[in-house]
N, CA, C and O atoms as CSV, one atom per row, in Angstrom:
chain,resi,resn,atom,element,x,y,z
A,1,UNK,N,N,0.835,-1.178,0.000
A,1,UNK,CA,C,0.000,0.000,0.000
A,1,UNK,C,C,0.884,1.249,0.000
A,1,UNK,O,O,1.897,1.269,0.700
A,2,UNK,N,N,0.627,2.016,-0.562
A,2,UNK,CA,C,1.447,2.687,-1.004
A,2,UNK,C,C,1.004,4.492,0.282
A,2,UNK,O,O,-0.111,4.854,0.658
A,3,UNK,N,N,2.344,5.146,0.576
A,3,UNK,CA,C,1.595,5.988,1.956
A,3,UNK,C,C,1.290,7.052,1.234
A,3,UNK,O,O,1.726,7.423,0.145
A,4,UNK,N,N,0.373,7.580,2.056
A,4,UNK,CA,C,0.141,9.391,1.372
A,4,UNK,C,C,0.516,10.385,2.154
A,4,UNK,O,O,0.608,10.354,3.381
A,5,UNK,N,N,0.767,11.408,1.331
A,5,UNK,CA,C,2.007,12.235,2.052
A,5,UNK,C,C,0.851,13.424,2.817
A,5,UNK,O,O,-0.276,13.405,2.322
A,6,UNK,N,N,1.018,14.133,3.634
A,6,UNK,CA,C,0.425,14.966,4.490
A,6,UNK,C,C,0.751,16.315,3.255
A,6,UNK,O,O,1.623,16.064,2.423
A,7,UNK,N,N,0.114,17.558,3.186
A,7,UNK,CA,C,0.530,18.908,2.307
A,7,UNK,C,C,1.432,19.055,2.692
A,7,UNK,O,O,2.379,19.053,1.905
A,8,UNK,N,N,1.662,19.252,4.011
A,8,UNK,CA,C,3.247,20.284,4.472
A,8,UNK,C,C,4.473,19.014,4.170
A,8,UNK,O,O,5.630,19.083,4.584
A,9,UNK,N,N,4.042,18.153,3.554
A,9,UNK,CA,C,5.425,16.948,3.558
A,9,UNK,C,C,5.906,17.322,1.698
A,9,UNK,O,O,6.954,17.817,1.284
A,10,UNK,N,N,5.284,17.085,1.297
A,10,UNK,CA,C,5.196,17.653,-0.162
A,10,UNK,C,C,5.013,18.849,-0.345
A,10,UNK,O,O,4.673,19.078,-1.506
A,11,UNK,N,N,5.104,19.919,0.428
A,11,UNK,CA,C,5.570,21.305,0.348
A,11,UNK,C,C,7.230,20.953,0.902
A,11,UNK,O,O,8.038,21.366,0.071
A,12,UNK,N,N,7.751,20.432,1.852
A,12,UNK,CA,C,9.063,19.960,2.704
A,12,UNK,C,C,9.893,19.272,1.588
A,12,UNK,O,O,11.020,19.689,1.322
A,13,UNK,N,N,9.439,18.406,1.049
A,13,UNK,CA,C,10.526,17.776,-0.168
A,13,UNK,C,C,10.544,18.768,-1.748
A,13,UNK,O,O,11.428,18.854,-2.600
A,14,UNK,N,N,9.233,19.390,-1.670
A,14,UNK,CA,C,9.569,20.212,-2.989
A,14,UNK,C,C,10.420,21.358,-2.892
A,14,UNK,O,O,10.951,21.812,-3.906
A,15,UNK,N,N,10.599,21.869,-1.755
A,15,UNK,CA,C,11.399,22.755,-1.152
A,15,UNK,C,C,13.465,22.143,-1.247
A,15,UNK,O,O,14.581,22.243,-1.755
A,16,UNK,N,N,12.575,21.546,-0.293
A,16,UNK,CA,C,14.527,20.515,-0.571
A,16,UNK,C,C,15.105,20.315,-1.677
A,16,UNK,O,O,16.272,20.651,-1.880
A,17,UNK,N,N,14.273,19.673,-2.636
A,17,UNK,CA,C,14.588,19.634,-3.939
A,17,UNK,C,C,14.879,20.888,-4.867
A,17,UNK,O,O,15.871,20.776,-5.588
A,18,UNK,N,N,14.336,21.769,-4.930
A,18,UNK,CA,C,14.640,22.805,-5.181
A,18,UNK,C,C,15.721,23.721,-5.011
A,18,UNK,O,O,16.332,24.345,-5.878
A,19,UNK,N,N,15.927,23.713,-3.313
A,19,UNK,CA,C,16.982,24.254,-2.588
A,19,UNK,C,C,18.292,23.176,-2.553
A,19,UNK,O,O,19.306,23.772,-2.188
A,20,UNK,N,N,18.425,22.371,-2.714
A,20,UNK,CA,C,19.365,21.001,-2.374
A,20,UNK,C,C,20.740,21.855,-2.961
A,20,UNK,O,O,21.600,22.110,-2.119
A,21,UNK,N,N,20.948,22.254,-4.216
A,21,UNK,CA,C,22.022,22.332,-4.853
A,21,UNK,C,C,22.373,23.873,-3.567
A,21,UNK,O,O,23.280,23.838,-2.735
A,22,UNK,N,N,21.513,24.921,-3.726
A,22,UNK,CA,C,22.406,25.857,-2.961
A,22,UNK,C,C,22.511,25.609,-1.470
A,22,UNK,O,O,22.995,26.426,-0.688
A,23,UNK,N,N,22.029,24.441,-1.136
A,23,UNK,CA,C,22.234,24.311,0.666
A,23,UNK,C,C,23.637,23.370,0.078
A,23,UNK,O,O,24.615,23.273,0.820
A,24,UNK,N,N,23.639,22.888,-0.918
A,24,UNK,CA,C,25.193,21.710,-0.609
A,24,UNK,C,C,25.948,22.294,-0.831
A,24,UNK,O,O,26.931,22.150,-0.105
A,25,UNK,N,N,26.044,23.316,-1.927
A,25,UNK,CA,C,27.236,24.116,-2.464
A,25,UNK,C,C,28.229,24.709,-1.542
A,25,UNK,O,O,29.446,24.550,-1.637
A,26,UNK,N,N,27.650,25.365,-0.695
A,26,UNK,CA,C,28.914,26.266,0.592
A,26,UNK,C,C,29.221,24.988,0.969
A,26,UNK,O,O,30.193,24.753,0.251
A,27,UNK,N,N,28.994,23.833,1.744
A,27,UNK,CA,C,29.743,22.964,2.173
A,27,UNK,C,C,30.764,22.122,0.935
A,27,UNK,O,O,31.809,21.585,1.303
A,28,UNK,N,N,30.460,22.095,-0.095
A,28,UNK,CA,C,30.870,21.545,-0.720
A,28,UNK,C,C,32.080,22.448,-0.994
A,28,UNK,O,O,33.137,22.072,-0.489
A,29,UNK,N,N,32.096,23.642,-1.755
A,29,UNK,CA,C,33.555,24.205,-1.528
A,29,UNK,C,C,34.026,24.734,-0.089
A,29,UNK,O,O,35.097,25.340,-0.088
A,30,UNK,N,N,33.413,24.594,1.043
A,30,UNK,CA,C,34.413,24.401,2.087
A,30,UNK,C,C,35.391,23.731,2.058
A,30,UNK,O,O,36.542,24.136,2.224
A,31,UNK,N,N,34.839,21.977,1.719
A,31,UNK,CA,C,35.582,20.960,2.084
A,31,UNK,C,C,36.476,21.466,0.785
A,31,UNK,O,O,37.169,22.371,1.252
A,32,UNK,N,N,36.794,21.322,-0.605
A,32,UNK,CA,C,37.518,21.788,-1.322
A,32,UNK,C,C,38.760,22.660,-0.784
A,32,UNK,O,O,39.956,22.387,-0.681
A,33,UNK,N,N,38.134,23.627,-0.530
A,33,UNK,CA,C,39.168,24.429,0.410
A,33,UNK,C,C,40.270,23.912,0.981
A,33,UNK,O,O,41.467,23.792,0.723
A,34,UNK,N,N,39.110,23.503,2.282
A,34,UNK,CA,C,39.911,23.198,3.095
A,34,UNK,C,C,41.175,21.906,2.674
A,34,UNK,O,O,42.299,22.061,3.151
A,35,UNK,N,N,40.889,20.625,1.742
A,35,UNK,CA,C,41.654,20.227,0.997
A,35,UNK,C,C,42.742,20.891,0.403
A,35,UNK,O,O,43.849,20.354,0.442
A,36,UNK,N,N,42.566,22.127,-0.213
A,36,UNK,CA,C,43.449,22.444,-1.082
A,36,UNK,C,C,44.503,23.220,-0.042
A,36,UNK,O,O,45.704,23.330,-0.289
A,37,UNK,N,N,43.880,23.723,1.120
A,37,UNK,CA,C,45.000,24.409,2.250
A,37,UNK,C,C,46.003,23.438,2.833
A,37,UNK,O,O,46.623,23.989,3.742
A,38,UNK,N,N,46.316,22.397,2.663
A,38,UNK,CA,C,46.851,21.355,3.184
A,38,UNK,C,C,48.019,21.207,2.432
A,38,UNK,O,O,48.732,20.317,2.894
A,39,UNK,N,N,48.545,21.844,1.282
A,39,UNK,CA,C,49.305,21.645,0.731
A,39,UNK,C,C,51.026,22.089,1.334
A,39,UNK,O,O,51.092,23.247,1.744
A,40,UNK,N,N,51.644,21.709,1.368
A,40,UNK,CA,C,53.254,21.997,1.463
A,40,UNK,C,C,53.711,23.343,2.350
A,40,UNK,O,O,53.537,23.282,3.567
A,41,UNK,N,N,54.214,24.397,1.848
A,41,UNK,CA,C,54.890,25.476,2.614
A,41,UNK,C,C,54.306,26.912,2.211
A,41,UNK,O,O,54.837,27.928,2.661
A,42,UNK,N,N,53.067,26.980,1.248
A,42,UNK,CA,C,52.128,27.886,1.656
A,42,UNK,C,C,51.747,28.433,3.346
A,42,UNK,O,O,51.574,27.798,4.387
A,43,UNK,N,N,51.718,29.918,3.023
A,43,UNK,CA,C,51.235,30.030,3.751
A,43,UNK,C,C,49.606,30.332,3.965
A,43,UNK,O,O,48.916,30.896,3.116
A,44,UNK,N,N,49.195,29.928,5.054
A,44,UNK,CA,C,47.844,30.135,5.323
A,44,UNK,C,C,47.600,30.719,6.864
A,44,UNK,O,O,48.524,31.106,7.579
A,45,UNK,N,N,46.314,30.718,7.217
A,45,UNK,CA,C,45.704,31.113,8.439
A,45,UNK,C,C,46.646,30.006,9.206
A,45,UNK,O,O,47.131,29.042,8.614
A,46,UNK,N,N,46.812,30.239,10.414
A,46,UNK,CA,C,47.717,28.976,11.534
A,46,UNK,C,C,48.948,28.786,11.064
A,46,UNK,O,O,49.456,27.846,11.676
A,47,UNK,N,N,49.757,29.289,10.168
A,47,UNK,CA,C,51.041,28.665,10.204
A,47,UNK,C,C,51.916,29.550,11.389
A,47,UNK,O,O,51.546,30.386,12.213
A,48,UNK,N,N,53.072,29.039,11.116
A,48,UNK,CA,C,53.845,29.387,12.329
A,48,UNK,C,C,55.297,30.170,11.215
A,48,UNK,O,O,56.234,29.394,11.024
A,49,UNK,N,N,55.379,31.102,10.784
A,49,UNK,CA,C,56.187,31.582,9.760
A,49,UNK,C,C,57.750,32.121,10.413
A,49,UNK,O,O,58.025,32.735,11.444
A,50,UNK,N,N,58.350,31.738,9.622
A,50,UNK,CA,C,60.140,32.730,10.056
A,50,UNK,C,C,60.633,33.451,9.258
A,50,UNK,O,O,61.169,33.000,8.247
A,51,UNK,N,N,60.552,35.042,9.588
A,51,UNK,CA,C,61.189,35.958,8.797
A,51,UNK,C,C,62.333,36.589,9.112
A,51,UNK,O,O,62.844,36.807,10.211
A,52,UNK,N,N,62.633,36.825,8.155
A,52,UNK,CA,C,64.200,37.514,8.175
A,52,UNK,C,C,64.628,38.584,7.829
A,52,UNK,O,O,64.575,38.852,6.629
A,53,UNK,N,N,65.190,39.542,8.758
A,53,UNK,CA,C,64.482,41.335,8.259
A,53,UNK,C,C,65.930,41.374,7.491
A,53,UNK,O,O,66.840,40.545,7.454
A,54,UNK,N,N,65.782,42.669,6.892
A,54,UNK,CA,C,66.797,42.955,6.272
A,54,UNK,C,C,68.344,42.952,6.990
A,54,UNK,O,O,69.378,42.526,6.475
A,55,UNK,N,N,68.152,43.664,8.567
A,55,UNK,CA,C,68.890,43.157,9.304
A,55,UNK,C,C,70.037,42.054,9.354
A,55,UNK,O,O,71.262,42.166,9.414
A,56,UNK,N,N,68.835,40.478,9.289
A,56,UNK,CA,C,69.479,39.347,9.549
A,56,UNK,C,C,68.787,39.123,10.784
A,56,UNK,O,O,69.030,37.997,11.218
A,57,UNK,N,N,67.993,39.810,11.523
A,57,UNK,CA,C,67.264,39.368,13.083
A,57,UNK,C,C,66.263,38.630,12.029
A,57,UNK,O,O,65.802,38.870,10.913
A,58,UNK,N,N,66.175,37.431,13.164
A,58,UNK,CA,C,64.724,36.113,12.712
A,58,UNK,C,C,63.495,36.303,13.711
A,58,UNK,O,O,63.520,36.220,14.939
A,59,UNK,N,N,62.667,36.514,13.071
A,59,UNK,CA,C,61.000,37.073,14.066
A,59,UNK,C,C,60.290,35.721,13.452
A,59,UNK,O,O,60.097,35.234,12.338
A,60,UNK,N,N,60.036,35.424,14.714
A,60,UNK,CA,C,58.340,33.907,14.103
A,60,UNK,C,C,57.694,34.786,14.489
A,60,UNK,O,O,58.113,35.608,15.305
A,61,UNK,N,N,56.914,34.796,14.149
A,61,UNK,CA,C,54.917,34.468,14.284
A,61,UNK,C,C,54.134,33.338,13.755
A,61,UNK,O,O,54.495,32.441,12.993
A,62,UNK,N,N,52.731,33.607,14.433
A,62,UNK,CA,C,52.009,32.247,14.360
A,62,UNK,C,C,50.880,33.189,13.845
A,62,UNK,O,O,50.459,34.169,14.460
A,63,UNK,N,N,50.532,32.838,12.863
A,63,UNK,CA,C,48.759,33.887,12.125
A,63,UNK,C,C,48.035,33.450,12.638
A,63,UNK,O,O,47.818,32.303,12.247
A,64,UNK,N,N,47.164,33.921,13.789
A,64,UNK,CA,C,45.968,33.520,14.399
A,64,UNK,C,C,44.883,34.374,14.044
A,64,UNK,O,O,45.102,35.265,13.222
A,65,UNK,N,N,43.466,34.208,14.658
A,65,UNK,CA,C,42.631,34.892,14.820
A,65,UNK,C,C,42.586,36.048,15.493
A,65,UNK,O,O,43.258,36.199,16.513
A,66,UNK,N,N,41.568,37.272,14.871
A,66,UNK,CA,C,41.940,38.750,15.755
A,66,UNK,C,C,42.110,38.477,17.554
A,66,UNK,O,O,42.997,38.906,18.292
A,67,UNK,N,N,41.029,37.692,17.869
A,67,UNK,CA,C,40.862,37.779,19.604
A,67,UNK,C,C,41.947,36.888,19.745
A,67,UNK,O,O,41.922,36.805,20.973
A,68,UNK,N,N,42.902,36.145,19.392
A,68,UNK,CA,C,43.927,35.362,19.710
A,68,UNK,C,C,45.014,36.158,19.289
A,68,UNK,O,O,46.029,35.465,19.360
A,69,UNK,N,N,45.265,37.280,18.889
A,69,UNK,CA,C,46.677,37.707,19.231
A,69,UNK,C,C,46.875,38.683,19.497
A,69,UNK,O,O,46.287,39.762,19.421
A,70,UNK,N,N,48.556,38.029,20.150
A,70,UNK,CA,C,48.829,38.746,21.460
A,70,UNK,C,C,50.322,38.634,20.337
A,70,UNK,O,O,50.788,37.756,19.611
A,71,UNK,N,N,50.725,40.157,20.725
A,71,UNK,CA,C,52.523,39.816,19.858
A,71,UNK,C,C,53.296,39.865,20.909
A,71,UNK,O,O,54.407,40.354,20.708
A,72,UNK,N,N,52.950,39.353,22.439
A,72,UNK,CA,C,54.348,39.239,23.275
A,72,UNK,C,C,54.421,37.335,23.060
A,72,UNK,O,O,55.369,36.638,23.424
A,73,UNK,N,N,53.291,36.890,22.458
A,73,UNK,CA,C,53.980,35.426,22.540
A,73,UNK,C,C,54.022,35.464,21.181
A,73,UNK,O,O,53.796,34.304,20.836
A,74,UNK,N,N,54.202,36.220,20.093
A,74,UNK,CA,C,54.270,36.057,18.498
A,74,UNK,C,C,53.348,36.001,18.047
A,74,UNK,O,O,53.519,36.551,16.959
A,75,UNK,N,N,52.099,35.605,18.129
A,75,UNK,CA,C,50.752,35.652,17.628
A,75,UNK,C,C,50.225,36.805,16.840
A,75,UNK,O,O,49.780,37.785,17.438
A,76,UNK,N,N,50.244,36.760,15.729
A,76,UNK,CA,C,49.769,38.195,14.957
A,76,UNK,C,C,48.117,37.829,14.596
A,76,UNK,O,O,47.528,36.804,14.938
A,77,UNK,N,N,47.670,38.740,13.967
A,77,UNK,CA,C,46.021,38.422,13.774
A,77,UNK,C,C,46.160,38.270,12.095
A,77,UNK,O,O,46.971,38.893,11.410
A,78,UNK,N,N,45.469,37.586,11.752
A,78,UNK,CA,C,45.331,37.310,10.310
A,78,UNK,C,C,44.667,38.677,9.650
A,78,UNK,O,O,44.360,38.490,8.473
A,79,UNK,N,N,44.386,39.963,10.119
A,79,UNK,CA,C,43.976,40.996,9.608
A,79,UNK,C,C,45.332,42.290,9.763
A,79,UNK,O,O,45.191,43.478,9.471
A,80,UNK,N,N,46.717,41.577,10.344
A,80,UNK,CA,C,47.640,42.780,10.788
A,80,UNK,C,C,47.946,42.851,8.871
A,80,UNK,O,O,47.430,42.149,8.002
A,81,UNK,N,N,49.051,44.069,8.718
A,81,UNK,CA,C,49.545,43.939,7.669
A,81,UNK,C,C,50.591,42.880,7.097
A,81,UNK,O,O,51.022,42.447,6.028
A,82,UNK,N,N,50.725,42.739,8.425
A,82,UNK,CA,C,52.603,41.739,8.368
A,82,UNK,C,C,51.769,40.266,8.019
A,82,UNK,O,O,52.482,39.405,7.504
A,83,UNK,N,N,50.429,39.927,8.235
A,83,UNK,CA,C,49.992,38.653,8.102
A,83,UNK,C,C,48.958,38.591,6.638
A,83,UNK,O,O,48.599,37.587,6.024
A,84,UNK,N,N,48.668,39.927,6.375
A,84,UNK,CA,C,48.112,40.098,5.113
A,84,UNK,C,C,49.305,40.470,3.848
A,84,UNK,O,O,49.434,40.906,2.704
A,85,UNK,N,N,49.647,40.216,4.404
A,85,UNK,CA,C,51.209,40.379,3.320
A,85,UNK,C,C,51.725,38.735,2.911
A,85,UNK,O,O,52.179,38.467,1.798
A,86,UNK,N,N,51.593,37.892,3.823
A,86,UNK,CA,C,52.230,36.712,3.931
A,86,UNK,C,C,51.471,35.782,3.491
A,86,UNK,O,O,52.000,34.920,2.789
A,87,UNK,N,N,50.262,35.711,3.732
A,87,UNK,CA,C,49.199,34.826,3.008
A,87,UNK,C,C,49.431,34.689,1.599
A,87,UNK,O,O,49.699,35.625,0.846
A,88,UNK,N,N,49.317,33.477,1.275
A,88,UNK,CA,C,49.458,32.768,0.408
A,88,UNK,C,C,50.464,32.530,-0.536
A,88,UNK,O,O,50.300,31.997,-1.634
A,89,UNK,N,N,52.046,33.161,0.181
A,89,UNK,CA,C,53.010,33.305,0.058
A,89,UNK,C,C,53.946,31.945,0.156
A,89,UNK,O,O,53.255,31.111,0.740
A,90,UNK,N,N,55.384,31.311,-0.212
A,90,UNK,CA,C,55.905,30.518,0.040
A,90,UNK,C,C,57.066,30.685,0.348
A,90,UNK,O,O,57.686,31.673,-0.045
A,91,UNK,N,N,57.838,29.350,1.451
A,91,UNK,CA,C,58.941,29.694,1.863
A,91,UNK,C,C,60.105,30.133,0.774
A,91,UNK,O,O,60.011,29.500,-0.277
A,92,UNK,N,N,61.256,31.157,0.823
A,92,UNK,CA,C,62.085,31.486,0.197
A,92,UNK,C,C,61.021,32.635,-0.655
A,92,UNK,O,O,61.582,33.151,-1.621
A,93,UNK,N,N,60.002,32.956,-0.489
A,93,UNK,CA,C,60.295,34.413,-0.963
A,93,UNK,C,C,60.280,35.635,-0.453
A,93,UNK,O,O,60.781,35.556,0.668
A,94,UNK,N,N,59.840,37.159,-0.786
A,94,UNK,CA,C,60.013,38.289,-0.272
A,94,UNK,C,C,59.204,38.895,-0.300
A,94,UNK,O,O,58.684,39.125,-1.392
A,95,UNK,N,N,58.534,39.628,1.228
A,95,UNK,CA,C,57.690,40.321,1.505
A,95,UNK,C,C,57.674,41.898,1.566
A,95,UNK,O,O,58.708,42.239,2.139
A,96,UNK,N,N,57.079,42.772,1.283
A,96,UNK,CA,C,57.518,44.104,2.144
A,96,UNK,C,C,55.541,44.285,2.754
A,96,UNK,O,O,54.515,43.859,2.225
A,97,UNK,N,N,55.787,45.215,4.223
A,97,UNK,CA,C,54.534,44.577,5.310
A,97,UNK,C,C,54.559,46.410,5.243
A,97,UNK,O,O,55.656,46.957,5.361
A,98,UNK,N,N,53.873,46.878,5.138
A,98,UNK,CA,C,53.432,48.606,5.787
A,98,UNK,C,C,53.519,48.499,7.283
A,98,UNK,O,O,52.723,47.844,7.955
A,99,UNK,N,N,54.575,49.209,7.784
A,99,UNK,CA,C,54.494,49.490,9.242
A,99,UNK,C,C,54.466,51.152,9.405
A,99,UNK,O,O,54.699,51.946,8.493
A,100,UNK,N,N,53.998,51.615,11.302
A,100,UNK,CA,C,54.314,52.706,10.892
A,100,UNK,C,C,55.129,53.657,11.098
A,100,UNK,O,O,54.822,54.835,11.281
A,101,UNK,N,N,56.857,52.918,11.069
A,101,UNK,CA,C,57.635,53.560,10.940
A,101,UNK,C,C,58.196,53.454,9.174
A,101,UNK,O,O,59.220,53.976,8.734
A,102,UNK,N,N,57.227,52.659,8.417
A,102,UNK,CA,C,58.149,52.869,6.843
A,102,UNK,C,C,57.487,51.182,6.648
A,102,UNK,O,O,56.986,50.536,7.568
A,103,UNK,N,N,57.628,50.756,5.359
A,103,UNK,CA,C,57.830,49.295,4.800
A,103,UNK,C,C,59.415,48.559,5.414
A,103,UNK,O,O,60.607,48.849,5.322
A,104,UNK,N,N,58.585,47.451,6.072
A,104,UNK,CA,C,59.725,46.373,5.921
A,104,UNK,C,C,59.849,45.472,5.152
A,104,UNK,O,O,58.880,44.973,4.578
A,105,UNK,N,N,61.213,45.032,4.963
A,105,UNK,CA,C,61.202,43.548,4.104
A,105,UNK,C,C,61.806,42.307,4.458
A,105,UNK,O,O,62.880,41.940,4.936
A,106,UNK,N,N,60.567,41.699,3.992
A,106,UNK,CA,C,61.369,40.372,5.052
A,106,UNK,C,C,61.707,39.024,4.041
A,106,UNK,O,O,61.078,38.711,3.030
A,107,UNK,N,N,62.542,38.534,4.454
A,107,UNK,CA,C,62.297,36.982,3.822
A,107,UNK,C,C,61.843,36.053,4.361
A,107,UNK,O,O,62.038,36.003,5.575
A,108,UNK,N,N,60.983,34.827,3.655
A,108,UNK,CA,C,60.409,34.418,4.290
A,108,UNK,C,C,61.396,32.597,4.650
A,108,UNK,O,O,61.496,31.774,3.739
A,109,UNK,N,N,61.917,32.357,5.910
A,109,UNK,CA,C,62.605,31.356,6.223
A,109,UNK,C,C,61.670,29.843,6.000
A,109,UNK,O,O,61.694,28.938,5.166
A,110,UNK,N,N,61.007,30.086,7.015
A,110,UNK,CA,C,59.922,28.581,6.866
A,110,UNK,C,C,58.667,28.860,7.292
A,110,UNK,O,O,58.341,29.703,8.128
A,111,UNK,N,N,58.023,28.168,6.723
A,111,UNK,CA,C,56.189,27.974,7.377
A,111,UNK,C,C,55.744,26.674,7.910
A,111,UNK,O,O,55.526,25.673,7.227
A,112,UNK,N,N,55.606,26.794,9.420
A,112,UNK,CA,C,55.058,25.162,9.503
A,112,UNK,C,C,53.836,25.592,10.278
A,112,UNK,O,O,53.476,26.718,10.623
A,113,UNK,N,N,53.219,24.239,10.488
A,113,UNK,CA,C,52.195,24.498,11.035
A,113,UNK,C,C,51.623,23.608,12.401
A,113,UNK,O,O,50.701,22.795,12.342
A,114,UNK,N,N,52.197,23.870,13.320
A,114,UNK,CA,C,52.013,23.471,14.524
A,114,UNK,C,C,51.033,23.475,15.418
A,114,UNK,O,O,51.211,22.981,16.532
């Protein structure tokens, strides 16, 4: 015997059906994403980076979130300049970061992610 559906159940699946592709889509390139961030010595959000000022002094930081940093333990915020400069950058190349005593330039030593 075959069941019969109540109105609001067949209003509920014609809806879903309809909507299905744009409710999967954001998750679907999340996970993409997040796949493709996994790669090698890019940098991204969370790495733990080593630069090298013109100097020759070596500064880490770790790119965190705004409410997570603090720069007496190295923690910069993924919105400073020095961390919007570095994104999506790779080890061995060269940055310059707007500070506000002038542009620095740094090289970039390693990115890991701890």
């Amino acid at each position: 015997m075959k069941k019969t559906l109540e109105p609001y159940q067949l209003i509920e699946r014609s809806i879903i059906k309809k909507y299905r592709k744009e409710l999967w889509t954001p998750f679907i390139v999340a996970v993409k994403r997040y796949e493709l961030v996994q790669a090698g010595d890019r940098i991204v959000f969370g790495a733990t980076v080593e630069l090298e000022d013109e100097d020759g002094k070596i500064n880490v930081y770790q790119i965190v979130g705004d409410d997570e940093a603090d720069i007496k333990q190295n923690r910069i915020s993924i919105s400073s300049p020095v961390a919007r400069s570095l994104i999506g950058k790779y080890e061995g190349d060269e940055v310059t970061c707007p500070a506000p005593k002038g542009l620095i330039h740094y090289a970039i030593v390693s990115a890991k992610y701890i």
